[in-house]
TORMAR-820603 format. One record per residue (C-alpha): chain; x, y, z. Coordinates in steps of 0.25 Angstrom, whole numbers. Example, Ala and Ser with C-alpha at 12.3 -4.5 7.8 and 13.67 -1.06 7.14 Angstrom:
KOLNU, cadena, xx, yy, zz
KOLNU, A, 49, -18, 31
KOLNU, A, 55, -4, 29
***
This chain:
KOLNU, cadena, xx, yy, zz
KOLNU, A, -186, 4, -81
KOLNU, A, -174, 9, -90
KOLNU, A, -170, 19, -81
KOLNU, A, -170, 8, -67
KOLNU, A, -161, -2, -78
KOLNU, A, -151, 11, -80
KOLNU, A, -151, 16, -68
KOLNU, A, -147, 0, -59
KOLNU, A, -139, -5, -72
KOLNU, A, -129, 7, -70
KOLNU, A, -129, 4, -56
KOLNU, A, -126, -11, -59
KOLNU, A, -116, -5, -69
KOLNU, A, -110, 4, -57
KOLNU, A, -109, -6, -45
KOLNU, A, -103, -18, -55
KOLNU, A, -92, -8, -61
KOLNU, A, -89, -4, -45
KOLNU, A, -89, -18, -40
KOLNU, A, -79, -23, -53
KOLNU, A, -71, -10, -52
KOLNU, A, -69, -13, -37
KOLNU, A, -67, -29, -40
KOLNU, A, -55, -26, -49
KOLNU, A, -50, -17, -39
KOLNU, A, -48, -29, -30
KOLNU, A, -43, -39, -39
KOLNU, A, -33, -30, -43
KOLNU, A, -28, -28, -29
KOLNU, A, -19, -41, -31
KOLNU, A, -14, -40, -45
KOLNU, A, -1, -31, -50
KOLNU, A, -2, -22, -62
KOLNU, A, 1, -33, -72
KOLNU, A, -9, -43, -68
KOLNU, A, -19, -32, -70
KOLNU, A, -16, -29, -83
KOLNU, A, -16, -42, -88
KOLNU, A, -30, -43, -80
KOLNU, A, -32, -32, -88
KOLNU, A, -39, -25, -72
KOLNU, A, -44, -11, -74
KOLNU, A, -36, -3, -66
KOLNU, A, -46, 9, -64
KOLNU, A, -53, 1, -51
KOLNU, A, -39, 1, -44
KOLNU, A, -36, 14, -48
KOLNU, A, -48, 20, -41
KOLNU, A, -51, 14, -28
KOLNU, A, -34, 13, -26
KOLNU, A, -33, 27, -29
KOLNU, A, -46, 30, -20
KOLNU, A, -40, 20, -9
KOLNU, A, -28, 29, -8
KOLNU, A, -35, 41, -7
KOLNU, A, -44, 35, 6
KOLNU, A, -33, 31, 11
KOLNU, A, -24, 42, 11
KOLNU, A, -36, 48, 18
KOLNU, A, -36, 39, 31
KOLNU, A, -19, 42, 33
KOLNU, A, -15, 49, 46
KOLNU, A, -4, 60, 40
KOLNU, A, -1, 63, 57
KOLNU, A, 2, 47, 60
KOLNU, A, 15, 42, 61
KOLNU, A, 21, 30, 62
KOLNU, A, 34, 31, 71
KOLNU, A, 38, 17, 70
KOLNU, A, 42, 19, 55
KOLNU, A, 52, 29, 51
KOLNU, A, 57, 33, 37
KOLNU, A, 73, 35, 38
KOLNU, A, 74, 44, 25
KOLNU, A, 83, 45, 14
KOLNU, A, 78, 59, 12
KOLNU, A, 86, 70, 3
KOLNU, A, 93, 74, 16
KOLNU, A, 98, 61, 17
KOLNU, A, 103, 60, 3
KOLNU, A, 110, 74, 4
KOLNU, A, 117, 69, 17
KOLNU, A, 121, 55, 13
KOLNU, A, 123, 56, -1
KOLNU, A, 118, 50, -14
KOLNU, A, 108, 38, -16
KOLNU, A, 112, 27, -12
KOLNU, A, 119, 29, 2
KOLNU, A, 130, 20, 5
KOLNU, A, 128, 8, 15
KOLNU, A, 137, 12, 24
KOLNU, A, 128, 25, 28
KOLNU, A, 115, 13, 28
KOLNU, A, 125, 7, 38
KOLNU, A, 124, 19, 49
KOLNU, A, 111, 23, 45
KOLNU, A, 110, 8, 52
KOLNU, A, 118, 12, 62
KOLNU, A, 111, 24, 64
KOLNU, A, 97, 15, 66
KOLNU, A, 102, 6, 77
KOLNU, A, 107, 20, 85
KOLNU, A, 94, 25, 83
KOLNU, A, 85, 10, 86
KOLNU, A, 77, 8, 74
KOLNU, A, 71, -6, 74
KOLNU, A, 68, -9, 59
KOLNU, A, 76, -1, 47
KOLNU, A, 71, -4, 33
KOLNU, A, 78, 2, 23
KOLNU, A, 71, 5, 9
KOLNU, A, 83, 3, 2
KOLNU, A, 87, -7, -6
KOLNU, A, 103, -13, -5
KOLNU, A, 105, -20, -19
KOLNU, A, 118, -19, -22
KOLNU, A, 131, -19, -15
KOLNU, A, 139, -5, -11
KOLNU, A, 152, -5, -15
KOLNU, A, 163, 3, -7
KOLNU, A, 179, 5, -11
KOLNU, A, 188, 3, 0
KOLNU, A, 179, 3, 12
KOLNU, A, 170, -7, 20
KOLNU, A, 159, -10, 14
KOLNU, A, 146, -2, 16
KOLNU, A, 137, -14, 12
KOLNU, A, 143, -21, 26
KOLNU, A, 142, -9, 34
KOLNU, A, 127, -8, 32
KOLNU, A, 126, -23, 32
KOLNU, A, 131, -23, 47
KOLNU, A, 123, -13, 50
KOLNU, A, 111, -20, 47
KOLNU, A, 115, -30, 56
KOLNU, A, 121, -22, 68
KOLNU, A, 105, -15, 65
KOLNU, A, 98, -29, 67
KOLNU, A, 107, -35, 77
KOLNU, A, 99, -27, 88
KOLNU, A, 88, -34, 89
KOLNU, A, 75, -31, 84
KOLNU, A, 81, -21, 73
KOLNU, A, 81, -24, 59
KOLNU, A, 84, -19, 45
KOLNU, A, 74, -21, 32
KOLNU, A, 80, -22, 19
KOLNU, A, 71, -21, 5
KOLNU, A, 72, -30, -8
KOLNU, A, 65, -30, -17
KOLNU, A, 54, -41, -26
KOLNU, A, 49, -43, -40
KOLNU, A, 34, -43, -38
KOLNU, A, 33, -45, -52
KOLNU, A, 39, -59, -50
KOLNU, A, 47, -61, -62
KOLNU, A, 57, -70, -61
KOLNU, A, 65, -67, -75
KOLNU, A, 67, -54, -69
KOLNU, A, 84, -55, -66
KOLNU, A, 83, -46, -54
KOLNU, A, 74, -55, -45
KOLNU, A, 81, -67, -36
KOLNU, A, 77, -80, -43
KOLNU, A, 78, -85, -28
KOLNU, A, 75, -81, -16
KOLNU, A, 88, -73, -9
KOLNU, A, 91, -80, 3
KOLNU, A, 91, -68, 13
KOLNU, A, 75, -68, 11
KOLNU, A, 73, -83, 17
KOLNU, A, 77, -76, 30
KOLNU, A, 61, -67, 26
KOLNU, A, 50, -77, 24
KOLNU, A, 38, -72, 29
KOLNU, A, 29, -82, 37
KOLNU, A, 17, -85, 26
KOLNU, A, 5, -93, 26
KOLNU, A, 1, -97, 12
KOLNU, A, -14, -105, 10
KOLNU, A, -18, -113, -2
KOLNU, A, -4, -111, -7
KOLNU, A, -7, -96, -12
KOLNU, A, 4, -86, -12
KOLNU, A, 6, -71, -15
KOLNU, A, 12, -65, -28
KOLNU, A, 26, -70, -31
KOLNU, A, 39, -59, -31
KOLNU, A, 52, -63, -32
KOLNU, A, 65, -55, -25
KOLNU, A, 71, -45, -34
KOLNU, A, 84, -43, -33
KOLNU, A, 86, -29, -36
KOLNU, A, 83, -24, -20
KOLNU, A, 90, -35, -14
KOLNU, A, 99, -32, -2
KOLNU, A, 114, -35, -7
KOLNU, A, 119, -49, 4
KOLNU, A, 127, -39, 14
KOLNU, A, 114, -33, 18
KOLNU, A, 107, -44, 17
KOLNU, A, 116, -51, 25
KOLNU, A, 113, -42, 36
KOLNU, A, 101, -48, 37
KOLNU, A, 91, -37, 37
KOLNU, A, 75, -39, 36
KOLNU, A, 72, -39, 19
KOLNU, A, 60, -35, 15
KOLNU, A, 55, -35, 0
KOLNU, A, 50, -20, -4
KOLNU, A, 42, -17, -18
KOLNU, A, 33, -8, -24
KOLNU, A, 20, -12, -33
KOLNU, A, 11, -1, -37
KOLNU, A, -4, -3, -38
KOLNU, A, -10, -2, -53
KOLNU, A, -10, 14, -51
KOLNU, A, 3, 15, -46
KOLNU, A, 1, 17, -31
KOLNU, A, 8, 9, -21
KOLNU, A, -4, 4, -11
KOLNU, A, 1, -10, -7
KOLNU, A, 13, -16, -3
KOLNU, A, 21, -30, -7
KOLNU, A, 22, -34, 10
KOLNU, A, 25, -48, 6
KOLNU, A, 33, -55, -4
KOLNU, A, 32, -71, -10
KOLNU, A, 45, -74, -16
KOLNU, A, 43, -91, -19
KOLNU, A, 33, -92, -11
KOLNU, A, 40, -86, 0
KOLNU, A, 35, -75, 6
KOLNU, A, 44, -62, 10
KOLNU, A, 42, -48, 19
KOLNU, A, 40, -34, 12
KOLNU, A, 48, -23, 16
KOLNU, A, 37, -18, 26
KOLNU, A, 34, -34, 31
KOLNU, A, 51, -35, 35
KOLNU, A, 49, -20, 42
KOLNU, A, 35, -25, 51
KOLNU, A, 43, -37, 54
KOLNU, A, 56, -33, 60
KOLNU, A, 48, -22, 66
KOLNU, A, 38, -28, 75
KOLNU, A, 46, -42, 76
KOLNU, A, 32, -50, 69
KOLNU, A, 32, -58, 58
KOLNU, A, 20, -54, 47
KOLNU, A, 13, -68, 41
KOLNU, A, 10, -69, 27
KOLNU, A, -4, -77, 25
KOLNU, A, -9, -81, 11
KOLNU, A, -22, -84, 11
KOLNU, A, -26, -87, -2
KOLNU, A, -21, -80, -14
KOLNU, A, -29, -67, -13
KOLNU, A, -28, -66, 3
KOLNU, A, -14, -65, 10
KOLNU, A, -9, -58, 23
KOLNU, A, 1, -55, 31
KOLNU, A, 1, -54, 46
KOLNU, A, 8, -43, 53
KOLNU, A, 6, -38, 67
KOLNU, A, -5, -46, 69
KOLNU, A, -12, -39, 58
KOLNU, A, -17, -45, 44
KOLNU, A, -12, -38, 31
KOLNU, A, -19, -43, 18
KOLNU, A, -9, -45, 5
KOLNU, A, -13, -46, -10
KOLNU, A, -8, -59, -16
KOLNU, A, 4, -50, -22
KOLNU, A, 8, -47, -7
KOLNU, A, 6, -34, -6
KOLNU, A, -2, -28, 5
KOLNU, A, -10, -14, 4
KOLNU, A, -3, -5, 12
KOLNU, A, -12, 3, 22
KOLNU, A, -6, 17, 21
KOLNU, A, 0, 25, 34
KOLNU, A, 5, 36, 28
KOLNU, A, 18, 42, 21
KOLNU, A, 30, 53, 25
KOLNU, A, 22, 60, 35
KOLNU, A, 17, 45, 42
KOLNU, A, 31, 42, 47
KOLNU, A, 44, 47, 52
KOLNU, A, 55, 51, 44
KOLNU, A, 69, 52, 48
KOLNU, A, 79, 56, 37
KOLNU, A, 92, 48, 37
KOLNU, A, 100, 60, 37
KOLNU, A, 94, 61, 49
KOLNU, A, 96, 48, 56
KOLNU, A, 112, 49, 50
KOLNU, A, 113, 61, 57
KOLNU, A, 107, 58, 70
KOLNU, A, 116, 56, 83
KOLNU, A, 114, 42, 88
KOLNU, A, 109, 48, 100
KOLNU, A, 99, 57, 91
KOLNU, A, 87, 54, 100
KOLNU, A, 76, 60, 89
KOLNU, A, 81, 50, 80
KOLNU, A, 80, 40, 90
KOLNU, A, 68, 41, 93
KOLNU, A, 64, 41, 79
KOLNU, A, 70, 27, 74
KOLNU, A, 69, 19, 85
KOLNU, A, 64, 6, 86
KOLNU, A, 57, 10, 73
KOLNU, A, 57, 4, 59
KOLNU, A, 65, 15, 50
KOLNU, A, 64, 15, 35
KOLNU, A, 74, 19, 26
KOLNU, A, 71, 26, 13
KOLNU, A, 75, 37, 4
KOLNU, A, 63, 48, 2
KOLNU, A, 73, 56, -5
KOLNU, A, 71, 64, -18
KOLNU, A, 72, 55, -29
KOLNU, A, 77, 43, -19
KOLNU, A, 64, 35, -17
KOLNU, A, 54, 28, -23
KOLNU, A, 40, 37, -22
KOLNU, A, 27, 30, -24
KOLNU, A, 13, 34, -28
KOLNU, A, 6, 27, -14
KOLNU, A, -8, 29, -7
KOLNU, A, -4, 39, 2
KOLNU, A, 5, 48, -9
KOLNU, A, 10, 48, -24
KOLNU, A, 24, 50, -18
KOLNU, A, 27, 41, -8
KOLNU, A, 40, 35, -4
KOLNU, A, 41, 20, -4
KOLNU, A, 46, 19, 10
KOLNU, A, 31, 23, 16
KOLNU, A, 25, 11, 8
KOLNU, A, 34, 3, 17
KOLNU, A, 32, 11, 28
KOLNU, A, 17, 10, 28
KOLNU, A, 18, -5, 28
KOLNU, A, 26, -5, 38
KOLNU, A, 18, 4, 46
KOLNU, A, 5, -5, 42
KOLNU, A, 9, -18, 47
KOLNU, A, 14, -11, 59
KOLNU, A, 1, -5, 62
KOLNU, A, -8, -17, 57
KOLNU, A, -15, -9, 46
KOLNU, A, -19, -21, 38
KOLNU, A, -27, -19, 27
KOLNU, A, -41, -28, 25
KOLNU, A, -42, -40, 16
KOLNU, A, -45, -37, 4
KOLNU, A, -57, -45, 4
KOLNU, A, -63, -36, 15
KOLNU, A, -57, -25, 8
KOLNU, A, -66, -29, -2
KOLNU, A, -78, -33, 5
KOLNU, A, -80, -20, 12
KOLNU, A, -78, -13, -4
KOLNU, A, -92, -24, -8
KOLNU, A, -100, -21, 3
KOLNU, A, -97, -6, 2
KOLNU, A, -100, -3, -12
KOLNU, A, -114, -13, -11
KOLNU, A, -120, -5, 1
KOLNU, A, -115, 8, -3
KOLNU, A, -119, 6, -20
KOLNU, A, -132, -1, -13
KOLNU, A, -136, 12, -3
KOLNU, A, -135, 21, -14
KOLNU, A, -143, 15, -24
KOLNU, A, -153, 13, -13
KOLNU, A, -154, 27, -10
KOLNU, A, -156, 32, -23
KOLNU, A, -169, 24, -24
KOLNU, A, -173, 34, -15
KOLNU, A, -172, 43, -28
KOLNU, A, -169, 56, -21
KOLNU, A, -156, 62, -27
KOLNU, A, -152, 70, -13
KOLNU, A, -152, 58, -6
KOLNU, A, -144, 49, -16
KOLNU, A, -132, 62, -17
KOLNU, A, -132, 60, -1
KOLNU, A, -132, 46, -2
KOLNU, A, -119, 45, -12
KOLNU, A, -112, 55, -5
KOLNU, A, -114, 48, 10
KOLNU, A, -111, 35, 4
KOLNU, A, -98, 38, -3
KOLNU, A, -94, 44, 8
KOLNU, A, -97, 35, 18
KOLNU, A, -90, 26, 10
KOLNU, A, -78, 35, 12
KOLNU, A, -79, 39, 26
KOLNU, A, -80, 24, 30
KOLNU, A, -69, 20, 21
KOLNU, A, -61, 32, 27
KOLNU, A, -65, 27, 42
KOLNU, A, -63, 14, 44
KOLNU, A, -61, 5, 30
KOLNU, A, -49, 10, 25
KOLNU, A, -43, 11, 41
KOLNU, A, -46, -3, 41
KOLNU, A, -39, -7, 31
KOLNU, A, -51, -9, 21
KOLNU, A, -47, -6, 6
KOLNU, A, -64, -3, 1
KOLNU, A, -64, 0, -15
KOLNU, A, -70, 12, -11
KOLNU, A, -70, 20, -23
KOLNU, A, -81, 10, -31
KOLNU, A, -89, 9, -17
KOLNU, A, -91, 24, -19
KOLNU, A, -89, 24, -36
KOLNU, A, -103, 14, -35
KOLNU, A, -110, 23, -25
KOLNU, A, -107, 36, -33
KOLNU, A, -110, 29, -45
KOLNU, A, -123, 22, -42
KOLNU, A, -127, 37, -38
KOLNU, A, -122, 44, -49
KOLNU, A, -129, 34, -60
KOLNU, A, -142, 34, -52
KOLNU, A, -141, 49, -53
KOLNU, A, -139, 51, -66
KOLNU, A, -148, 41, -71
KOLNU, A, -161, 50, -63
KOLNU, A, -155, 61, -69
KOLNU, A, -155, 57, -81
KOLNU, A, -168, 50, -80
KOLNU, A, -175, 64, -74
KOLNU, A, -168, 73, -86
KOLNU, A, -174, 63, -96
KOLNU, A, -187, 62, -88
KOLNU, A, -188, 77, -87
KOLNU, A, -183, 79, -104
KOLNU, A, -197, 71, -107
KOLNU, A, -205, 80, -97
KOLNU, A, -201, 91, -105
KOLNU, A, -203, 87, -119
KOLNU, A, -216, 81, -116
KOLNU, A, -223, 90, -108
KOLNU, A, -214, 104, -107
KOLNU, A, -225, 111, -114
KOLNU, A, -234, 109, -103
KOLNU, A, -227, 108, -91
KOLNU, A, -216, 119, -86
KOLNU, A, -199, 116, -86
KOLNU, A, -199, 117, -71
KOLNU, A, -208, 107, -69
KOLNU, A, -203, 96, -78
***
């Protein structure tokens, strides 16, 4: 009786600490760093089946794939060597421009910020030079240029660099929205540290807002796509790039205040209340073509190679040289540039690799740890040890090889690491508990009757 009440209360102990170590996981999808701690969330759950996550699905990437239609105009070392020192003046960001409509590119998004004014002595001024550019860029039609700023995710309004209203320039952004109920996503507010200085804006390029938040453990897996400003909803980065791109508007639909959307391409992508969306990972340097900019400067306008490069494609523009980016800890590698983050979300709502609710995410994550905890505890009533090893190992990797095939492909996000931690556990207890139930059994057969029976037999 003792030994039954050990071995199914360490059971019941096991699968509750998995189900709450996976139910906090989830809850703490949604909230920033600072609402944990004053939720005073455990952090260990995230920490484990985040960091699993990245590993499966580092996995599932296709190092050979590339995609053509997005292409990293770098600021590399040879670039910097050529040019000059960081930063460059706008009068070479003025032929750079030119230098894209020779060579046909369709959308250029420059990850670079243009705050402050440049000052030049006794000459025209570089700031208009690269502001007519712009628009000698756009006025063909179906071209366009993306320029960053920046939001306060934090939302504080004392804080003096943030607008106390909304700039002007950004009415010309509002996202088509659907709100129900009268729900709405986290409120930012518009920083003006990044913001374009008016010449630029001016020319009237695409803006789009571009900021980092890190998960709990420091990895950047998801990525703020939209942004409410008032009860106003603006494009990311990425969003402004889709759109000028393909010519299609994205939608954002609330739905309740822990279920929001956004349409693009015909495709659904589900958003945390915090707008961001989890980024499904295509790959990093070796996933897209990279053209230096010392390159494309010294290319003859009739250079067919880098014609057939740029055209009709989005180009980014960022620096990956030494010292002169920003490197963050991602899924795919500690030392990622920030450019692929944008990239891969551009690359994902081109291709429509939306990732599940979370409530399916979390539906297949139930269903998998029951039948999977359940079959192993039924199989161990069989009481043959070979058989439960088997079992454990076929389950877990089952789990695994499913996970590997066609959930994570399919844009589900399973806690997989509990799932597997409850089957390995349940086994592992089990275990123990007959082999320590056997030693004691077989410590009584020998004191009781070692005189008369031999070792070997007890």
């Amino acid at each position: 009786m003792l030994s039954k009440l050990l071995k199914y209360g360490g059971i019941s102990l096991i699968i509750a600490f998995c189900v709450y170590s996976s139910l906090i996981h989830q809850i703490g999808r949604e909230m920033s760093n600072g609402e944990r701690a004053a939720a005073k969330l455990p952090a260990y759950a995230s920490y484990m089946e985040d960091r699993f996550y990245d590993m499966r699905m580092r996995s599932i990437l296709n190092p050979t794939q590339e995609d053509s239609r997005i292409v990293l105009a770098a600021i590399d070392d040879q670039s910097l060597q050529s040019v000059g020192r960081w930063p460059w003046s706008r009068t070479k960001w003025a032929e750079f421009m030119r230098k894209m409509s020779v060579f046909g590119a369709k959308v250029v998004a420059f990850d670079v910020f243009f705050p402050e004014p440049e000052i030049a002595c006794n000459t025209a001024s570089p700031d208009d030079a690269f502001a007519q550019s712009i628009t000698d860029f756009q006025s063909v039609q179906g071209r366009s240029v993306v320029i960053p700023y920046s939001m306060d995710v934090n939302n504080d309004p004392s804080n003096p660099m943030n607008f106390e209203m909304l700039p002007d320039a950004l009415y010309n952004f509002i996202m088509d929205s659907q709100a129900a109920g009268g729900f709405n996503l986290r409120p930012n507010l518009v920083s003006r540290e990044a913001w374009p200085i008016d010449k630029i804006i001016n020319a009237n390029p695409l803006l789009g807002h571009i900021q980092a938040v890190a998960d709990v453990d420091g990895v950047f897996r998801h990525y703020n796509i939209v942004a409410n400003v008032e009860d106003i909803y603006f494009p990311s980065f990425g969003v402004s790039i889709f759109e000028a791109y393909t010519g299609e508007k994205t939608k954002l639909i609330i739905q309740s205040s822990d279920s929001s959307k956004i349409t693009a391409n015909n495709v659904e992508f589900p958003i945390y209340s915090n707008g961001t969306m989890k980024i499904n990972w295509f790959g990093e340097r070796q996933n897209f073509p990279i053209v230096s900019i010392q390159d494309i400067f010294a290319a003859d306008d009739d250079n067919q190679q880098m014609l057939f490069k740029l055209k009709d494609n989005i180009i980014f523009v960022a620096s990956t040289a030494y010292g002169a980016h920003d490197l963050r800890h991602t899924p795919v590698s500690p030392q990622t540039p920030g450019i692929y983050t944008h990239m891969n979300v551009v690359n994902q709502l081109l291709s429509g690799r939306a990732q599940q609710p979370q409530s399916a995410s979390i539906k297949a994550t139930w269903i998998t740890m029951a039948l999977c905890t359940a079959l192993i505890i039924l199989v161990q009533l069989f009481g043959n040890a070979l058989i439960d090893a088997v079992a454990v190992i076929l389950l877990t990797a089952g789990m695994y090889y499913v996970d590997k095939v066609y959930l994570l492909p399919n844009g589900y996000e399973l806690g997989m690491f509990f799932c597997m931690f409850s089957v390995v556990a349940c086994y592992s207890w089990t275990t123990f508990l007959n082999f320590y139930l056997a030693s004691k059994d077989k410590a009584f057969l020998k004191h009781a009757f070692g005189t008369y029976i031999s070792p070997e037999l007890i």
